[in-house]
C-alpha positions as CSV (number, residue, x, y, z in Angstrom):
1,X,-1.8,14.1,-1.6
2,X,-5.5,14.0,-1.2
3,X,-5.3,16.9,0.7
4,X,-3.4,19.0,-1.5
5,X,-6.4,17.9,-4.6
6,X,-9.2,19.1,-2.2
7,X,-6.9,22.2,-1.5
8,X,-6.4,22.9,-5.1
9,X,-10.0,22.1,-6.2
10,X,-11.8,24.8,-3.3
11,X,-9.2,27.6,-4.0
12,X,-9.9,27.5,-7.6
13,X,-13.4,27.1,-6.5
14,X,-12.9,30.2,-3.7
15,X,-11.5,32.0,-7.1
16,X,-13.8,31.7,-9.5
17,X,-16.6,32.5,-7.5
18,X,-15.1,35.6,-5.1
19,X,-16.1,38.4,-7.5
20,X,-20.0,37.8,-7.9
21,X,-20.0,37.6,-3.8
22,X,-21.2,40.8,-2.1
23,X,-22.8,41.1,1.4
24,X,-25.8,40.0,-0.2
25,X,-25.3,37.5,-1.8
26,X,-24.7,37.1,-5.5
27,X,-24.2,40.4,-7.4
28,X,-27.2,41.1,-9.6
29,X,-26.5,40.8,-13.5
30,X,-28.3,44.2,-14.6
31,X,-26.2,46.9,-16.2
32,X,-25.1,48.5,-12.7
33,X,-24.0,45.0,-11.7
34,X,-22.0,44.1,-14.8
35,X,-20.3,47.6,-14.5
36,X,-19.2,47.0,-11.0
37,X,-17.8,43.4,-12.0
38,X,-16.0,44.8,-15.4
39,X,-14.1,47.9,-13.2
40,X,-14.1,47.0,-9.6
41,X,-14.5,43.2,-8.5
42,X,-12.4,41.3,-11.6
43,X,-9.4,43.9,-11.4
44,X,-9.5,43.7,-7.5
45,X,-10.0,39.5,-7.2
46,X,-7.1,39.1,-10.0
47,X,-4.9,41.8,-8.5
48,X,-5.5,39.6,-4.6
49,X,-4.2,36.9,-6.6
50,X,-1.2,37.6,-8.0
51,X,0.0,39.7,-4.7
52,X,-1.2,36.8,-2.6
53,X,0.9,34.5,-4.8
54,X,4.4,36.4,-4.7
55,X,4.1,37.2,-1.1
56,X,4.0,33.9,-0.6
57,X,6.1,32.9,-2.4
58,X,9.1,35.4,-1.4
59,X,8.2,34.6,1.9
60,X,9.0,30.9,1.3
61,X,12.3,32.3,-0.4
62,X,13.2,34.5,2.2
63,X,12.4,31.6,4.8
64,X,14.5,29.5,2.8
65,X,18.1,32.5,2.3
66,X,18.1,33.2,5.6
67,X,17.2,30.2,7.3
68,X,14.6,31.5,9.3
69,X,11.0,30.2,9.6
70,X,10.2,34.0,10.8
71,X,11.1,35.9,7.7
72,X,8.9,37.6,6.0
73,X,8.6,39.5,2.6
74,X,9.4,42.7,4.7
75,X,11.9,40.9,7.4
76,X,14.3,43.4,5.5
77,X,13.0,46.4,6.2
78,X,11.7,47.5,2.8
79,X,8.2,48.0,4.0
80,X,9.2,50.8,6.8
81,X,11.6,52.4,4.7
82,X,8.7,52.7,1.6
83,X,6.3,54.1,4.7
84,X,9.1,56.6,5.7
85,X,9.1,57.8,1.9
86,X,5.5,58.1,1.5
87,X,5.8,60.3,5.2
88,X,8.4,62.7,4.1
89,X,6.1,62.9,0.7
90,X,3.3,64.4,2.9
91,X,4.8,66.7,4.6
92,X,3.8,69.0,1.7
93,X,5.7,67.2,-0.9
94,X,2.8,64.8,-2.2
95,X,3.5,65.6,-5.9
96,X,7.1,64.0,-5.5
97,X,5.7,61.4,-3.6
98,X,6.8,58.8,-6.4
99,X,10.2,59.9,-6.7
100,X,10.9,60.0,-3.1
101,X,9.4,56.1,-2.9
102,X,11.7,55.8,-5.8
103,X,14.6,56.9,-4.5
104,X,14.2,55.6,-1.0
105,X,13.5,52.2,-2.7
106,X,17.0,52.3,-5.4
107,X,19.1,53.5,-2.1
108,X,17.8,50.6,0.0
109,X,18.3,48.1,-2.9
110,X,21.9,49.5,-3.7
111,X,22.7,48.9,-0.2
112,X,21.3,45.2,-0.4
113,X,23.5,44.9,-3.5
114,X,26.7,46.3,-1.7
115,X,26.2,44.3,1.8
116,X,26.5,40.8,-0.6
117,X,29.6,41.9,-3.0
118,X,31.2,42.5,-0.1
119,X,30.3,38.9,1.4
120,X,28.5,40.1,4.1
121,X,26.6,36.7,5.6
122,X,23.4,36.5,5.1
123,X,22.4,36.7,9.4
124,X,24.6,40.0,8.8
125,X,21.8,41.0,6.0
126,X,19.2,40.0,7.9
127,X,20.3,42.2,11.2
128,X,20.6,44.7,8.8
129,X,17.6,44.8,7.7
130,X,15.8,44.3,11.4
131,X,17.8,47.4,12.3
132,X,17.0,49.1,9.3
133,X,13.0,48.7,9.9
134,X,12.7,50.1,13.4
135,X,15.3,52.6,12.5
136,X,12.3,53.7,9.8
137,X,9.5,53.0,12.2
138,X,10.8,55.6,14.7
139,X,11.7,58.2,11.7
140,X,8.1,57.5,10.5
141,X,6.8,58.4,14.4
142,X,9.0,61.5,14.3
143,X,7.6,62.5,10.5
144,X,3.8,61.8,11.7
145,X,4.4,64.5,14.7
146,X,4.5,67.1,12.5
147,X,1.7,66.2,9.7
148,X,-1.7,66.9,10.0
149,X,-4.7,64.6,11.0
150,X,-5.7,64.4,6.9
151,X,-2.3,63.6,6.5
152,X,-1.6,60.9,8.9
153,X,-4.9,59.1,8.5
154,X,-4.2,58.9,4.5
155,X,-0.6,56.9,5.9
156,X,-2.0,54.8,8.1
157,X,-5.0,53.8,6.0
158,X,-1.7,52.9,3.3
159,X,0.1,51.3,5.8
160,X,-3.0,48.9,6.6
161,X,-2.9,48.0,2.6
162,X,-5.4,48.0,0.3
163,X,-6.3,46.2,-3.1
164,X,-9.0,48.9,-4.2
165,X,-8.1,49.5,-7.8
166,X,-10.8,50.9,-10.5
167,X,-10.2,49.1,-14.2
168,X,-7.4,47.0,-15.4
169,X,-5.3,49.9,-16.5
170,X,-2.8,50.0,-13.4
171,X,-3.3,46.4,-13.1
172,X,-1.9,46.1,-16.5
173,X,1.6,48.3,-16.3
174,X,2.6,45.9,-13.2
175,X,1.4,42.6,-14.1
176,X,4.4,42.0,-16.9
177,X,6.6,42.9,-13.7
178,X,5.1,40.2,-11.6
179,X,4.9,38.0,-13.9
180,X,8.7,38.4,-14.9
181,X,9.3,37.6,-10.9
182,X,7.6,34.5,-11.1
183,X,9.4,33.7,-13.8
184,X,12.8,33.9,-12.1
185,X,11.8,32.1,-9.3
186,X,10.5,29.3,-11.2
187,X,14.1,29.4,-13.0
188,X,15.5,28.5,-10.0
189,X,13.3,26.5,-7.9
190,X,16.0,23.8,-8.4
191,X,18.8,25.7,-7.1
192,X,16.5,27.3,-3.7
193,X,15.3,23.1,-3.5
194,X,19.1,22.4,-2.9
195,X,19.7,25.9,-0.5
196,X,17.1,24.8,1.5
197,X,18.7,21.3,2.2
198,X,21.9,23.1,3.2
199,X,24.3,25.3,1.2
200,X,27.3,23.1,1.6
201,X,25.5,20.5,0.1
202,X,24.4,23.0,-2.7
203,X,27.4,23.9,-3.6
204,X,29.2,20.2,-4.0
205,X,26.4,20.0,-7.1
206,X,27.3,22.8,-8.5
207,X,25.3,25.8,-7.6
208,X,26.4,29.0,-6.9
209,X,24.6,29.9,-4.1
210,X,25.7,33.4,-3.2
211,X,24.9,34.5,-6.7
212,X,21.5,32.9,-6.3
213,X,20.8,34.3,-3.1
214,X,21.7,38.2,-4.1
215,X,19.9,37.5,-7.2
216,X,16.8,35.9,-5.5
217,X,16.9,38.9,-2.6
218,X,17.2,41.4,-5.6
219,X,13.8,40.0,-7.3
220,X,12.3,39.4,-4.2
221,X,12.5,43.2,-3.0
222,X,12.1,44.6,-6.4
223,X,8.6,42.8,-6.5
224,X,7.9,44.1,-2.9
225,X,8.7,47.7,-4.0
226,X,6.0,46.8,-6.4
227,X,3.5,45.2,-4.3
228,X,4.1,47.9,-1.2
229,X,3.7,50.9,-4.0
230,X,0.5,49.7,-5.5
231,X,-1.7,47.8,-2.5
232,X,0.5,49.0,0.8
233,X,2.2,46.5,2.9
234,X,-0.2,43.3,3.3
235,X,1.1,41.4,6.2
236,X,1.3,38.0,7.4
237,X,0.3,36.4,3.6
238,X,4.4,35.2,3.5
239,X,4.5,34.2,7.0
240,X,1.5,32.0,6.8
241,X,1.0,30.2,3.5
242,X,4.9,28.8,3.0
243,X,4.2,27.1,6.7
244,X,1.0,25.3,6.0
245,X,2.3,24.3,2.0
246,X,5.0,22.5,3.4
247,X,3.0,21.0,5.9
248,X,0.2,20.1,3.8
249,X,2.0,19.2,0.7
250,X,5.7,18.9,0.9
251,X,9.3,20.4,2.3
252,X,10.6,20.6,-0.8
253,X,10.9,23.8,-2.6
254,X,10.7,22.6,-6.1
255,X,7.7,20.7,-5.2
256,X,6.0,23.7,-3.2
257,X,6.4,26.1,-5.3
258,X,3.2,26.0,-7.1
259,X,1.0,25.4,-4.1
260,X,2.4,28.2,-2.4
261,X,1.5,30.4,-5.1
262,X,-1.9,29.0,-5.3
263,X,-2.6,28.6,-1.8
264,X,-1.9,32.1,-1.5
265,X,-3.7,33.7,-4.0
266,X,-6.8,32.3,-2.7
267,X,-5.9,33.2,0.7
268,X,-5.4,37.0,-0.1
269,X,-9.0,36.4,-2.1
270,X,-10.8,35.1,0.5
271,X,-9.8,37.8,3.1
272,X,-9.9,40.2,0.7
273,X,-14.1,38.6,0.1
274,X,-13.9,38.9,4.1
275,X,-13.4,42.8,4.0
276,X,-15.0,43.5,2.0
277,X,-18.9,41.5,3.4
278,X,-18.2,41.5,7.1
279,X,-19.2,45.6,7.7
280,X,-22.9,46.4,6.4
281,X,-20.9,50.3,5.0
282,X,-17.8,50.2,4.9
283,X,-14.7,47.7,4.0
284,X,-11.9,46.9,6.6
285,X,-8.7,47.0,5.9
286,X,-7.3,43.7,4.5
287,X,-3.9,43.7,6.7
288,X,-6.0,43.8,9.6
289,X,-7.9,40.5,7.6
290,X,-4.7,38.5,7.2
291,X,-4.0,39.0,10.9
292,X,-6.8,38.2,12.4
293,X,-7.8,34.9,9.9
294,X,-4.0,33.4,9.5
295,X,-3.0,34.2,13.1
296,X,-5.1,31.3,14.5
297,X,-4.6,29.0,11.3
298,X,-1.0,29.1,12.3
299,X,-1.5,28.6,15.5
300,X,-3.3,25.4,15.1
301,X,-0.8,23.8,12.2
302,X,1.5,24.8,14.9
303,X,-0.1,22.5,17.4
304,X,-1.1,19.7,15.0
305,X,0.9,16.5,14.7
306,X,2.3,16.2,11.6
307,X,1.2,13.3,9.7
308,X,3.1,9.8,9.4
């Protein structure tokens, strides 16, 4: 318990504090400094957040449907199949480049939707979706043979993912969106606390758990489709955080379903700080962050003895 307070009390801390840090030091309060917090470091600590949050939080929920401590916000396959849009988009169709991610994204979903009214089991879904990602990944290797070098850097910088936004204004169409997510998995924290102790069991108090599941698996990849379009695929945040909140704080869902999200807000911040100080001219990308700092945190939960 005292863990989780100290937790709580240096990512509010890591939170408040991120967007006056610069490779400096503290951002300087003249007019050119007020500017840059206003349109570039507010939007961009906020935006780290909320995507931190939701990844983690899907990942947990994913983790939990499937049964698989491996699953990940883009175990599915959504991320590969939103790069193979964004490809095809380039190859000298960048002004449909939305309606291709749009499409892509709708077929994939519709699919999702049909696998589970047809009671396909979730490991089915799951295979799918494994099958499904390196069946994009190769299409997305075929599509980068024939663009350009302009062309393929712009992908892979995407794929890398970014959370450089300018102003509130985009941040402001998706946060209702994200915020309706989190709603819906609040609303049935209950239901995923009793999943996760076994579906059987679930089900002899009364909840319905393949319409939770499709209905959780719906959110989930409607919010990644959201996430992926606007900051790229950010990896390892839903791997990482569910792992160490139920270590740290508890193995219930119910119960860990606030910490996750906090937890991994802050996380996402304080990489997203890490890119963006570590390089005197230039900011790295903040997939490559998440890797390399929540790689060997894992690691070492991993090897820790969990307490008595």
């Amino acid at each position: 318990m005292k863990k989780g307070i100290l937790l709580y009390f240096v990512a509010i801390i890591l939170i408040a504090l991120a967007p006056f840090l610069g490779r400096s030091g503290f951002i300087d309060f003249d007019k050119q400094g007020l500017y840059i917090l206003e349109n570039l470091r507010f939007p961009r600590v906020y935006l780290a957040f909320i995507v931190g949050g939701l990844l983690s939080i899907i990942g947990n929920t994913t983790q939990v449907i499937f049964r698989n401590p491996l699953a990940t916000p883009y175990t599915l396959g959504f991320s590969s199949v939103a790069a193979l849009g964004l490809a095809i988009a380039e190859l000298g169709f960048e002004s449909y480049s939305l309606g291709a991610y749009i499409a892509l994204s709708s077929t994939f979903l519709f699919i999702l939707l049909f696998l589970y009214l047809n009671k396909f089991s979730s490991q089915k879904v799951l295979l799918f979706g494994v099958c499904l990602s390196i069946f994009s990944s190769s299409a997305i290797v075929f599509v980068q043979s024939l663009l350009g070098n302009e062309s393929i850097a712009r992908l892979i910088r995407w794929m890398m993912g970014s959370l450089s936004i300018v102003g509130f204004e985009s941040f402001t169409y998706t946060l209702p969106l994200y915020l309706i997510g989190l709603v819906f998995f609040i609303a049935n924290r209950r239901n995923l606390a009793m999943i996760s102790i076994g579906e059987d069991f679930a089900k002899t108090r009364g909840v319905k758990t393949r319409q939770v599941n499709a209905t959780l698996i719906l959110i989930s990849n409607l919010l990644v489709a959201i996430i992926v379009w606007q900051c790229g695929p950010i990896g390892f945040v839903g791997l990482i955080i569910p792992h160490i909140t139920r270590r740290l704080i508890s193995a219930n869902y119910q119960k860990n379903l606030l910490p996750t999200f906090i937890f991994g807000g802050a996380f996402l911040v304080l990489c997203d700080l890490l890119s963006r100080v570590i390089l005197e001219n230039s900011i790295i990308p903040i997939g490559a962050i998440t890797a390399c700092v929540g790689a060997p945190v894992l690691v070492l939960q991993l090897f820790k003895k969990p307490s008595a």
